[in-house]
One Martini backbone bead per residue (centre of mass of N, CA, C, O) as a GRO file, in nm:
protein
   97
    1UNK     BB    1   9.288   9.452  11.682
    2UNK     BB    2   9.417   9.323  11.979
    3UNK     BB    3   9.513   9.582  12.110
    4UNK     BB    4   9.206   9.762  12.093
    5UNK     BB    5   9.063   9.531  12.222
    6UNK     BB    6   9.145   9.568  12.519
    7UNK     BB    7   9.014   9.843  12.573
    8UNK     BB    8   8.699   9.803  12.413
    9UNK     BB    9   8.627   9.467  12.407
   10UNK     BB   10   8.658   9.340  12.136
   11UNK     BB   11   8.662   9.568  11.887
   12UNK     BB   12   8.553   9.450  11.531
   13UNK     BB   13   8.548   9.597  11.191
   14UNK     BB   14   8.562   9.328  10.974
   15UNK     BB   15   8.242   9.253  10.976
   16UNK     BB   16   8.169   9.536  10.785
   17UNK     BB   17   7.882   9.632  10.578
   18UNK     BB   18   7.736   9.654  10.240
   19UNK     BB   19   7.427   9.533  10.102
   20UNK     BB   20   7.372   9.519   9.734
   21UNK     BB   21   7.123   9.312   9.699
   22UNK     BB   22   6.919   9.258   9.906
   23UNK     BB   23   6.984   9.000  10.048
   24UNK     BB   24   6.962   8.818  10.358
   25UNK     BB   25   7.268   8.877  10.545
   26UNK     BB   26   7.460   8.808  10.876
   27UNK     BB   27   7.751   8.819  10.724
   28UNK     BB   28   8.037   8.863  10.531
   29UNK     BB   29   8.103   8.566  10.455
   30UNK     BB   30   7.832   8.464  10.335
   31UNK     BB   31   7.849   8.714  10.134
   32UNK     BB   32   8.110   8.571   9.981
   33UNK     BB   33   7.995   8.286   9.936
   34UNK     BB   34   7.743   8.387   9.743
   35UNK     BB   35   7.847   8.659   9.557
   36UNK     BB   36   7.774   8.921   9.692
   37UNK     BB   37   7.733   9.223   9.686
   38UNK     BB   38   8.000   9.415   9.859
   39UNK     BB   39   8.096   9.676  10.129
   40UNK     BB   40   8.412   9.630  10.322
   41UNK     BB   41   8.469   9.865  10.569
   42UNK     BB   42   8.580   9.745  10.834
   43UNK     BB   43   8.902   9.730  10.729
   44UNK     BB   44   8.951  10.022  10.660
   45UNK     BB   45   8.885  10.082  10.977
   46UNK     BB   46   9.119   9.957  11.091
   47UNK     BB   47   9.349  10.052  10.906
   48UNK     BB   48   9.292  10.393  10.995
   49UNK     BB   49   9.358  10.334  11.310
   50UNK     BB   50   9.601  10.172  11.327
   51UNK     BB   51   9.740  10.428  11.194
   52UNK     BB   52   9.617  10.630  11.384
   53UNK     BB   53   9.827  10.513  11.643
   54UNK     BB   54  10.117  10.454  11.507
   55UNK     BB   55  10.121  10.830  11.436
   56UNK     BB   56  10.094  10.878  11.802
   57UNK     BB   57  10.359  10.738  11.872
   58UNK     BB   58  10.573  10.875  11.681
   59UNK     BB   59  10.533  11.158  11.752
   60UNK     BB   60  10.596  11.159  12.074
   61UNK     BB   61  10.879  11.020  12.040
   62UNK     BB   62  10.995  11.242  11.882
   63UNK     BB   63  10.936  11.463  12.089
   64UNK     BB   64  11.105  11.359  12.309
   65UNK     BB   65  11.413  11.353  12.132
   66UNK     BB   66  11.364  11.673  12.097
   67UNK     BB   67  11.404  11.721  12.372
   68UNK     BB   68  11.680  11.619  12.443
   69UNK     BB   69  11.784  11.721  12.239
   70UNK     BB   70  12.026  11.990  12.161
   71UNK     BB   71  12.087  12.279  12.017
   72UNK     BB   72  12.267  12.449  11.856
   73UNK     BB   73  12.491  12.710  11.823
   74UNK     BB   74  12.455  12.957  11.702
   75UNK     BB   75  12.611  13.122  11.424
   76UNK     BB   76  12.772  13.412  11.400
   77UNK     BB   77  12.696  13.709  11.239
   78UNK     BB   78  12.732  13.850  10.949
   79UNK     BB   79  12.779  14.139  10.854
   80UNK     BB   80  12.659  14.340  10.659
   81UNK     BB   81  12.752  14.549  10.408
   82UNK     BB   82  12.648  14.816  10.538
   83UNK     BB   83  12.808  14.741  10.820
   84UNK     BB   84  13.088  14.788  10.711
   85UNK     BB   85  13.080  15.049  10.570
   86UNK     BB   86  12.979  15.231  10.871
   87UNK     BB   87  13.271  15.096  11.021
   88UNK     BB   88  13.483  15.234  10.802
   89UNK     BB   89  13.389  15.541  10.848
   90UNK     BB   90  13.424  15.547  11.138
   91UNK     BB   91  13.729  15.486  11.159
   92UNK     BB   92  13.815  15.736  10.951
   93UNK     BB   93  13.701  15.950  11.134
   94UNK     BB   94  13.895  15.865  11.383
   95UNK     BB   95  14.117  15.951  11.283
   96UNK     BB   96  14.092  16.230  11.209
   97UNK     BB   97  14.086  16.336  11.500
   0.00000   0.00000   0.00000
């Protein structure tokens, strides 16, 4: 995360983990070279973020788009059913006087 990292302080989470064997070791490197069970979350964590950073770049930028872009103008609504028959009878009373 080299972007995430000029803003944090070069703060980088691919060498966190958790030791399941019990025995003491300083880096996720040290305890994967002596076959030591770990569960490597940290990788999972860049992972993640950098995933959001990347859906919140995109969601921005569609939004700017979308105000750009003008909605076309809706099309005129064609009378229902009963709106026809109702101007139908109308007409005929209207001829009737």
């Amino acid at each position: 995360m080299p972007f995430l990292g000029i803003f944090l302080g070069k703060v980088d989470f691919s060498n966190l983990f958790i030791n399941l064997s019990g025995k003491p070791v300083s880096s996720l490197k040290e305890a994967t070279d002596k076959g030591l069970a770990v569960i490597g979350y940290g990788a999972f964590l860049n992972t993640v973020i950098e995933f959001l950073i990347i859906a919140l770049v995109l969601f921005l930028i569609i939004k700017q788009i979308n105000l750009l872009v003008k909605p076309a103008p809706a099309a005129p609504k064609e009378p229902s059913a009963e709106e026809k028959l109702l101007t139908e009878i109308r007409d005929i009373l209207k001829a009737q006087s």
